[in-house]
C-alpha positions in Angstrom: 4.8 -19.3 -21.9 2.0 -16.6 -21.5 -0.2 -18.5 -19.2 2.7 -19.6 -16.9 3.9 -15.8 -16.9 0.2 -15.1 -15.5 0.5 -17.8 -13.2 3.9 -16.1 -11.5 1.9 -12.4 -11.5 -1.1 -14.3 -10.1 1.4 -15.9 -7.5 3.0 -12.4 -6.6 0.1 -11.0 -6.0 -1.7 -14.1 -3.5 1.3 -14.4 -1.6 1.2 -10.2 -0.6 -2.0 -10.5 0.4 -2.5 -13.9 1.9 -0.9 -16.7 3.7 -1.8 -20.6 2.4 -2.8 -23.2 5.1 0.1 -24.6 7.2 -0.6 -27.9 5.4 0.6 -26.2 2.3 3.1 -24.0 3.7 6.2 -26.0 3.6 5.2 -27.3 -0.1 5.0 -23.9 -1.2 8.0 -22.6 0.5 9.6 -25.8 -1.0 8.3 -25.1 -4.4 9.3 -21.2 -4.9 12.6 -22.3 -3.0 12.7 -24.5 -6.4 11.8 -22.5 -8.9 14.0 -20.3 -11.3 11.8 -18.2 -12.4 13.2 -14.5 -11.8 9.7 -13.8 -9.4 9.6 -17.1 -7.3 12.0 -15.6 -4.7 10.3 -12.1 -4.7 7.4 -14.4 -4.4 8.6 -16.0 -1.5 9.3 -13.1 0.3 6.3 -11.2 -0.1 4.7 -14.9 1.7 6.9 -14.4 5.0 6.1 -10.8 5.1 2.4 -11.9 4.6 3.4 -14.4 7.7 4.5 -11.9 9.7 2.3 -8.8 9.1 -0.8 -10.8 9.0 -3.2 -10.6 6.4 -5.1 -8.3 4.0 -8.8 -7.5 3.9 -9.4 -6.7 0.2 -8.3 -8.1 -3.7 -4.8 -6.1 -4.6 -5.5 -2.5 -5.5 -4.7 -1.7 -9.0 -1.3 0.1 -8.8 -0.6 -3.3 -7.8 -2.0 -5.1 -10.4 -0.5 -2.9 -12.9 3.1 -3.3 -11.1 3.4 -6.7 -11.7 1.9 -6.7 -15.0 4.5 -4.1 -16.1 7.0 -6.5 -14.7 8.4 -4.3 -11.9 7.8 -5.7 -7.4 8.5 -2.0 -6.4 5.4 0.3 -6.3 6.3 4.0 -5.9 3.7 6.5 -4.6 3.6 10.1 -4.6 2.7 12.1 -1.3 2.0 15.6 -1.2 3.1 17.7 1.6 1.3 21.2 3.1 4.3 23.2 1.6 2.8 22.2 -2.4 5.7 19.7 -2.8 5.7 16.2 -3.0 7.6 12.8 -2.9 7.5 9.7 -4.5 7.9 6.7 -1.6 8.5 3.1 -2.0 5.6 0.7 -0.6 4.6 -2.4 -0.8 1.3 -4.8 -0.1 2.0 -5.3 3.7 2.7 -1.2 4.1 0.5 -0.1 7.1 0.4 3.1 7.6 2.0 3.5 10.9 5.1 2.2 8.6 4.7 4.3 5.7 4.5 7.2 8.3 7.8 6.6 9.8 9.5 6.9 6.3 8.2 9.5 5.5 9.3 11.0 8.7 12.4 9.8 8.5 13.3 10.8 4.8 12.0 14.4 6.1 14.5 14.5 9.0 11.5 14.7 11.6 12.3 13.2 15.0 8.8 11.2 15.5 6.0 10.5 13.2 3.8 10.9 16.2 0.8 13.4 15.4 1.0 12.6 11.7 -1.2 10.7 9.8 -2.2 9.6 6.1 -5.0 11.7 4.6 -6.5 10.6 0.7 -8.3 12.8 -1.2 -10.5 11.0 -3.3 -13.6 12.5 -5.4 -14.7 15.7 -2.6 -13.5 13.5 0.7 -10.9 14.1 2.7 -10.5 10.7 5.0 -7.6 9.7 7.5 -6.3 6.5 7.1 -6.1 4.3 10.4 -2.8 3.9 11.2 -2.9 -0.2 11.3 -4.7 -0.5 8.0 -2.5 -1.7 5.5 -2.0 1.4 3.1 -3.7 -0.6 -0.3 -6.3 -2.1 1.5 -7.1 1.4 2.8 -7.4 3.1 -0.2 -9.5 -0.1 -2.4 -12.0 0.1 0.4 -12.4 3.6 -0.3 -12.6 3.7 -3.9 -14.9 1.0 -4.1 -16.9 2.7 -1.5 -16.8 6.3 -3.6 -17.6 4.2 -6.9 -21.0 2.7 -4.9 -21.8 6.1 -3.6 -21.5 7.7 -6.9 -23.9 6.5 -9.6 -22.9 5.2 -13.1 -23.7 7.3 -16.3 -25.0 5.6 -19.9 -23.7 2.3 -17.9 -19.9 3.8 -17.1 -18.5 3.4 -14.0 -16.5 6.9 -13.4 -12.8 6.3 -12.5 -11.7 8.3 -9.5 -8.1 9.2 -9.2 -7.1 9.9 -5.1 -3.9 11.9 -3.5 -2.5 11.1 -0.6 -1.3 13.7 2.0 1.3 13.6 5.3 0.1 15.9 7.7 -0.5 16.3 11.2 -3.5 15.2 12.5 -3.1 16.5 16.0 -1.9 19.7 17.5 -2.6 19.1 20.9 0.4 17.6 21.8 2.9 19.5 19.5 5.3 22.1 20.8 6.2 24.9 18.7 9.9 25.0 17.9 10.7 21.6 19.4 11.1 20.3 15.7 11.8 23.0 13.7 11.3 20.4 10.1 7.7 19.4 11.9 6.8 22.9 12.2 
């Protein structure tokens, strides 16, 4: 029972990140078409997203690993705002940014996202996150690069926590009073 409740997480988390061969594809569609077990549709899902978005770079990053592990597919994740609040948003293994950015903008009543970016604080840095990176690859390429840059002490490699901030990236193009919730 354990090792096939594994299996399932193991599944959830291949099919967010990757897409089989097209020699497999129809079994596996077949197969988690066939399958009762509560995660085989979420499963199945998640692969035509996959299909559709394209493909991740890196292994899940751990919020993900943890979700499924804690038997939950919906990943919430707190943004902080340059007012001191925050908001917890929903997002998933194919978010790219550009996407996450438009609900956030949305949810704040703003008319575009355009100007607006990602930003993660992690360790001292302060990085933008390219808008057609997918949101967890973004931020396990960047924690992985701060845990390489940083050395290990008596053998422990430190954990680094991160925040992640909406704010606008440019003000070049933005027009004071034009959208009063932007300003």
């Amino acid at each position: 029972r354990m090792s096939e409740e594994r299996g399932w997480e193991l599944m959830w988390l291949a099919t967010g990140l990757f897409a089989c061969s097209q020699g497999l594809l129809r079994e596996l569609t077949l197969f988690l078409r066939t399958r009762r077990y509560p995660i085989a549709q979420d499963s199945l899902q998640r692969l035509q997203k996959t299909l559709r978005n394209g493909q991740r770079k890196y292994p899940p990053h751990q919020v993900e690993v943890e979700a499924i592990q804690h038997k939950t597919t919906q990943i919430f994740h707190k943004v902080y705002f340059p007012d001191d609040t925050d908001e917890a948003f929903e997002v998933d293994s194919s978010t790219r940014a550009k996407d996450f950015c438009q609900n956030i903008a949305q949810r704040l009543n703003l008319r575009s996202s355009e100007g607006f970016s990602l930003f993660v604080k992690i360790a001292d840095k302060v990085i933008s996150v390219p808008e057609g990176d997918f949101f967890f690859d973004f931020v396990r390429h960047l924690t992985d690069w701060i845990k390489k840059a940083r050395p290990t002490r008596d053998g422990i490699t430190p954990q680094f926590t991160y925040q992640v901030f909406f704010m606008k990236k440019l003000w070049t193009n933005t027009v004071p009073g034009k959208d009063r919730a932007a300003d």
